[in-house]
N, C-alpha and C positions, 0 to 999 in steps of 0.2 A: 836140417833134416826134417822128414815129415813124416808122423803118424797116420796111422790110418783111425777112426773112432767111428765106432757103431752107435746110431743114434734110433732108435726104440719110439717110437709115436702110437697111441691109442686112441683109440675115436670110439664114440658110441653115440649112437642114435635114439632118439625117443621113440617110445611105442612101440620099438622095435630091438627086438636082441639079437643085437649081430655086432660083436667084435671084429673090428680093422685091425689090424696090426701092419705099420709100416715101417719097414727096414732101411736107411738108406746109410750111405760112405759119407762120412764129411772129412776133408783133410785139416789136420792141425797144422798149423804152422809152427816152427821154431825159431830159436836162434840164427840157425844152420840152414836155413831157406832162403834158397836163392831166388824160383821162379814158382809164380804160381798157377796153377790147373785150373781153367774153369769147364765141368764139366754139364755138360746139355743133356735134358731126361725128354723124352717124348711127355706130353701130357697124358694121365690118367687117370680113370675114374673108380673109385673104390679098390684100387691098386691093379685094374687090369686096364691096358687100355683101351681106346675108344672101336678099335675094328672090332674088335670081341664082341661088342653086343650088334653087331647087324643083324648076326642069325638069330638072336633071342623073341623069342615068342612071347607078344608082350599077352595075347587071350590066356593063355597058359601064365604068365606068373599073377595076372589079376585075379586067375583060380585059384590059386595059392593065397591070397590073400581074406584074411577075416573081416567081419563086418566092422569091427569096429575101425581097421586099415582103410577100410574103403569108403567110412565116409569120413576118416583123414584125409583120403586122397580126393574126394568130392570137392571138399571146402575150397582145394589149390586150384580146381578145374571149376572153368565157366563154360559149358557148351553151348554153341552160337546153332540151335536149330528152332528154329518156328516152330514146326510140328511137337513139339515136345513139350507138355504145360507145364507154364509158370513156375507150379514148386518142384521139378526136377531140373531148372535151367538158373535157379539162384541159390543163396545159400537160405533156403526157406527155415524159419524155426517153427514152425506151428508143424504140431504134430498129428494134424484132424484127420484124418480119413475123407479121401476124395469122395462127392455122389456117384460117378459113375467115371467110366472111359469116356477118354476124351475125342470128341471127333471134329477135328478143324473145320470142315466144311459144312457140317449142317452149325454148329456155334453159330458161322458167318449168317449163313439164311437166318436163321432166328434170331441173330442182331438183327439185320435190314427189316425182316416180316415185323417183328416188334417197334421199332422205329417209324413206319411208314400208318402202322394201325390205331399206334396212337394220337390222339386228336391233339390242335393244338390247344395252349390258355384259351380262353376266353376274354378278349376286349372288353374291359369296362364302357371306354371309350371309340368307337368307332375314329379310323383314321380316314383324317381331309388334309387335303392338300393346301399348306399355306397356314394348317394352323396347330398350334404347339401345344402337344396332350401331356397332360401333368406340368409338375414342376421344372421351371426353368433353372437350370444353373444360374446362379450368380457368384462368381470368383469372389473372395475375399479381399477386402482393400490392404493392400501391400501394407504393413507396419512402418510407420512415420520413423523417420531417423532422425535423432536428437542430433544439432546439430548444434553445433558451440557455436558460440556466438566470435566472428571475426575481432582480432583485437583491434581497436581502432590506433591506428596513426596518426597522430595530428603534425601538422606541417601550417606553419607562422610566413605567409605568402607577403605579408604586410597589406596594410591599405588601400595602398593602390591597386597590385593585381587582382586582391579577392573583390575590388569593387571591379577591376573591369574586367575581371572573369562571372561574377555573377549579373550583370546586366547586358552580357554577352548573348547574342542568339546562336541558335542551331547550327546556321549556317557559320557564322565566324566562328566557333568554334572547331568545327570538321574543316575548314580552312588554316586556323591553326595547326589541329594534330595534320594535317600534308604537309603542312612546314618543318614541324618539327620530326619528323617522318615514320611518322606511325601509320604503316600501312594496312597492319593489323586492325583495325578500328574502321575502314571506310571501303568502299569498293572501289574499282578504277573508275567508273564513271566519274566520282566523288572525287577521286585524287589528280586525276587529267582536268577538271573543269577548276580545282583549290589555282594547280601551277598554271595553267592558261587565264586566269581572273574572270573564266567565262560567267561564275555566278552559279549555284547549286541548282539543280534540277526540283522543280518543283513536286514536292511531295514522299521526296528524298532525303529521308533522315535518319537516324539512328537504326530507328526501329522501321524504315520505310521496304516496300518489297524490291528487290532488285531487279532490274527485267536485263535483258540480255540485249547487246546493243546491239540495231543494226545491221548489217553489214553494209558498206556501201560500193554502191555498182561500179563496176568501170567498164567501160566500151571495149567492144573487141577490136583488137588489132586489126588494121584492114590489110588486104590481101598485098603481097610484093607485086608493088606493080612495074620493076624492071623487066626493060627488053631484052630479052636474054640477044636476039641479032645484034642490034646495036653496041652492046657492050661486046660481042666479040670482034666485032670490025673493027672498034676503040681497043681493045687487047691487040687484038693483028698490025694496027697502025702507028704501037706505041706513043699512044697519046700519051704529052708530061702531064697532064692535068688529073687522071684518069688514075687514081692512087688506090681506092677501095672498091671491089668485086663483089656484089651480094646475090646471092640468087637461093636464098633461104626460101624454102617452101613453096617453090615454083612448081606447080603440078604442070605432068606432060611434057617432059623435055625429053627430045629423044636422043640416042646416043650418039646421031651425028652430030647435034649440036655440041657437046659434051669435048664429040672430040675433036672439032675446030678447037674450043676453048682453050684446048689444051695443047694445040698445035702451037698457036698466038704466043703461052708461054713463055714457051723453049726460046722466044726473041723478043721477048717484051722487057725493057729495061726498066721500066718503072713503076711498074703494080706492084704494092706491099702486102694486101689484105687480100684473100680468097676465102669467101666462105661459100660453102657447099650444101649447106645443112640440109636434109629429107628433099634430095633432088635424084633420090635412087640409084646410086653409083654401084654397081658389082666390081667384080673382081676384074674384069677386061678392062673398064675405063678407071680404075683403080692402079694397074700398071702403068694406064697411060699417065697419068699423074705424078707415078713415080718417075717418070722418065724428063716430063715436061719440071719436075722439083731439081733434077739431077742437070738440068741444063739451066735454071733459072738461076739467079743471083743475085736477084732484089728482094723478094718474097722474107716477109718478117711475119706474117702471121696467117696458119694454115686449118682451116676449120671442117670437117667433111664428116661432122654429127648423124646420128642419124639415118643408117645408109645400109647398104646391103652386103658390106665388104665383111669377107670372112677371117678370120686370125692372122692367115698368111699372107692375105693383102694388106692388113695392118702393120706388118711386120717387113713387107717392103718399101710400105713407106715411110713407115720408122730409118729403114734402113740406107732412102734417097736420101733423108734429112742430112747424112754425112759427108753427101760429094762439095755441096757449098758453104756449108755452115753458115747459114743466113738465118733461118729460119727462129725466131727467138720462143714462139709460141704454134704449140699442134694438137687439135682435139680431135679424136676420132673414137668417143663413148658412144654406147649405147648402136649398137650394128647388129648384124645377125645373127651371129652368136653371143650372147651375153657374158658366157664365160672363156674365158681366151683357153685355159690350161696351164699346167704350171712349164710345159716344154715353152711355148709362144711367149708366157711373161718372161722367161730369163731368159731368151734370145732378144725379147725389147729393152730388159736391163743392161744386157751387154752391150746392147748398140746404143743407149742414151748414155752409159758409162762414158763411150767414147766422144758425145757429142759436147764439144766445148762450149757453144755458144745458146743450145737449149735453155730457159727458163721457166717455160711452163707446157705441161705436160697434163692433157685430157683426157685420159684413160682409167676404168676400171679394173684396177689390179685387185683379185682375190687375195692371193699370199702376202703375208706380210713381209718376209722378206723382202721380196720385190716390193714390195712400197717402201721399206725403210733405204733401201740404198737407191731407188728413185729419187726421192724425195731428198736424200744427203749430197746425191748430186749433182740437182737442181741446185739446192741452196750454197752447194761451192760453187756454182756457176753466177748466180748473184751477185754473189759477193765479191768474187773476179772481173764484175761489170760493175760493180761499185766504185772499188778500189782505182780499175782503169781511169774511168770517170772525175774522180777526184785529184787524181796524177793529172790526168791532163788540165783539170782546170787548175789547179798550183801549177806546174810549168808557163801556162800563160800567164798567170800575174805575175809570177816572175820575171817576164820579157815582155811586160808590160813598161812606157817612158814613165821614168823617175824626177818629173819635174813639180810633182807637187807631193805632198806626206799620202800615203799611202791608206786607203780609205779602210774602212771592215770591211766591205763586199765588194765584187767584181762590176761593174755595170753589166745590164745584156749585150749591151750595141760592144762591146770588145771581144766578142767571141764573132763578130763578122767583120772582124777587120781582114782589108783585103790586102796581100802583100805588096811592100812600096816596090817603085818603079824603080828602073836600074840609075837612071841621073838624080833618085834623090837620096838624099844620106839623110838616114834616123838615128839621131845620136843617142845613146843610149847611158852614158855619164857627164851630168851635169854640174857636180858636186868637183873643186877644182883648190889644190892648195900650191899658190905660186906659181901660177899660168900651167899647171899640170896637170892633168884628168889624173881621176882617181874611179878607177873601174871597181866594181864591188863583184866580188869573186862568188860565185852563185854554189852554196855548199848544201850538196841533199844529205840531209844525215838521219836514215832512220831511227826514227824514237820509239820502233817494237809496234806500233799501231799501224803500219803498212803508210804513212805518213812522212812527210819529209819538212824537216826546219830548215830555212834560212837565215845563213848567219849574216846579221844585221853589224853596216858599219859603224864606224864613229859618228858621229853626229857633229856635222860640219854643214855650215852653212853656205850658199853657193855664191859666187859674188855676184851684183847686178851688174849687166851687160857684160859679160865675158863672152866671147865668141868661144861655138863647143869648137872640139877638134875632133878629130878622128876617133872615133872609138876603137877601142882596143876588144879582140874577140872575147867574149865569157870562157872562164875559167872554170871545171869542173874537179872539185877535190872528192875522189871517190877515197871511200874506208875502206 
């Protein structure tokens, strides 16, 4: 159960006699108390509240008030007016008596009339130009810092070194510290000429000034001087010989020739390399590319740097690269728009996602997203043209003839072996116990590294001049 308790508060103010008296409820708590009240009071000021003084006439209670109140109340207030002098705008203690009324605007004329009438110093010295009247500053010399003296190290080199370190010159010694590679010590002129044994630069030493090497010139590229006709007649006529396409930097090609080129393509069975680079392709002869990629099947490497093609021409040719999957390499940075978008990079993600046989990829991607799943897709593609690679070259030494021990490497000239003729027989077990071949069972057994072992037989020696027999077909034990 809860009380009720009256609580009694008194306040009194300095300088001033006025009794507060405030009344307020506070609830006791008991034993017997279950929930408790919390009660909200409007704020108040000297027990009335705050809407009460709107109406209050504040000229009327500063009337009421006595001097000595009022310059109580002075101290608290800082009036921010110009017009009003100095000792009525701070808390001034001097009790003088002003000379007169203050008048801001003539003060001001009588500052400026007084200022402008009075004359300046007089020059001792007449001022010239270039030369320094009176005394010169001299800055005081910085106070010297005691400076301990380094403990010294001594280090016992023996005999020999310290005699042929101290009859050592400049230069073998700054040939030493390259050797032992203290780069810190010498500049690169110094340290290029130590490991080349070119011999030090004359005049170049410790303490010598370093000048800045060089640069050295190289010739400019000369101009592509293929015939853009002739290389398309050679496209159109599928020439075998006719393996690499360049027409990098060809100024003034017009777009019919472009689109023969591209014509050629679509039936050319043996071009692998096209490059394109700043030969002004848009968007029109950029389709046609797509089309001319989407019928080709030889094309391994596609370069069209440079160029006038916009996002969406990008993105369909990203998008030909899927009909053959030939293509192992495609660059087409730096075009006319610089930045693709992030709509255009993830419809290029998706479509290189799918492409299996891509490996390298020439494009500007801003997001990183799309770069990190470009780039992880890439590199699973790699590694699946690795791995293929390596299968088939183990498969061939495996079916490679067993007539002599078995070398560490492959030759090259056994990867152009041509298949035997149907009347000759290549016997493929020589190894023989009791006029009986003995075929060795070809077992691929993964060992977790995408990798295959073969299980090697006994080791049985073959006899001299036994005639082979018939081979028996290879035997494959899968797990």
């Amino acid at each position: 159960m809860a009380t009720m308790a009256e609580t009694i508060e008194e306040t009194y103010e300095t300088a001033v006699t006025r009794k507060v008296v405030r009344k307020s409820l506070k609830i006791e708590e008991t034993s017997s108390t279950t929930k408790t009240t919390t009660m909200t009071t409007p704020a108040k000021l000297y027990g009335r509240e705050l809407s009460a003084y709107d109406e209050v006439d504040v000229d009327e209670l500063l009337a009421k008030l006595s001097q000595e109140e009022l310059t109580m109340l002075a101290k608290e207030v800082d009036p921010d007016d110009n017009f009003l002098p100095p000792s009525q705008r701070n808390n001034y203690a001097c009790e003088k008596d002003p000379t007169g009324p203050l008048n801001r605007k003539k003060l001001i004329e009588h500052i400026n009339k007084q200022a402008l009438e009075t004359p300046d110093r007089p020059e001792v010295k007449p001022y010239v130009a270039g030369v320094v009247r009176g005394k010169k500053w001299i800055p005081p010399p910085p106070p010297e810092k005691i400076r301990e003296a380094d403990e010294q190290i001594t280090i016992d080199l023996g005999d020999e070194y310290e005699t042929a370190l101290t009859a050592a010159t400049q230069e073998e010694i700054i040939d030493l510290a390259a050797i032992l590679g203290f780069h810190s010590m010498m500049n690169q002129d110094q340290y290029h000429a130590s490991l080349l044994n070119k011999g030090q630069p004359v005049g170049l030493g410790w303490d010598g000034i370093t000048k800045a090497t060089k640069p050295k010139i190289y010739p400019m590229d000369p101009p592509n001087d293929t015939d853009p006709e002739q290389t398309i007649s050679r496209v159109k006529d599928n020439d075998q010989s006719f393996l690499d396409l360049n027409w990098n930097n060809i100024k003034n090609i017009s777009d019919e020739k472009i689109e023969k080129l591209f014509e050629g393509l679509k039936t050319n069975t043996h071009l692998e390399v096209l490059s394109l680079v700043n030969v002004g392709l848009n968007d029109r002869t950029a389709q046609l590319l797509a089309d001319a990629l989407e019928a080709n099947s030889t094309l391994r490497v596609v370069n069209v740097e440079t160029n006038f093609i916009s996002p969406a021409g990008v993105v369909q040719l990203v998008k030909a690269l899927l009909t053959t999957n030939t293509v192992e390499e495609f660059r087409a940075s730096n075009q006319r728009s610089q930045v693709l978008g992030n709509k255009t990079e993830m419809e290029i993600t998706r479509l290189v996602e799918q492409n299996p046989t891509l490996l390298r990829l020439g494009l500007h991607l801003e997001y990183s997203d799309a770069r990190h799943r470009v780039a992880s897709h890439l590199q699973r593609n790699i590694d699946r043209n690795c791995r293929l690679q390596k299968r088939a070259t183990t498969s061939l030494s495996l079916r490679l003839p067993r007539g002599r021990p078995p070398a560490v490497g492959v030759d090259s000239s056994f990867f152009n072996l041509t298949p035997p003729s149907a009347e000759t027989t290549t016997p493929t077990c020589e190894r023989r116990i009791n006029d009986k071949p003995i075929c060795e069972p070809v077992l691929d057994v993964p060992n977790g590294t995408d990798r295959f072992v073969r299980a090697q037989p006994p080791d049985i020696h073959p006899e001299p001049h036994s005639t082979p027999a018939t081979p028996e077909p290879e035997r494959r034990l899968d797990h």
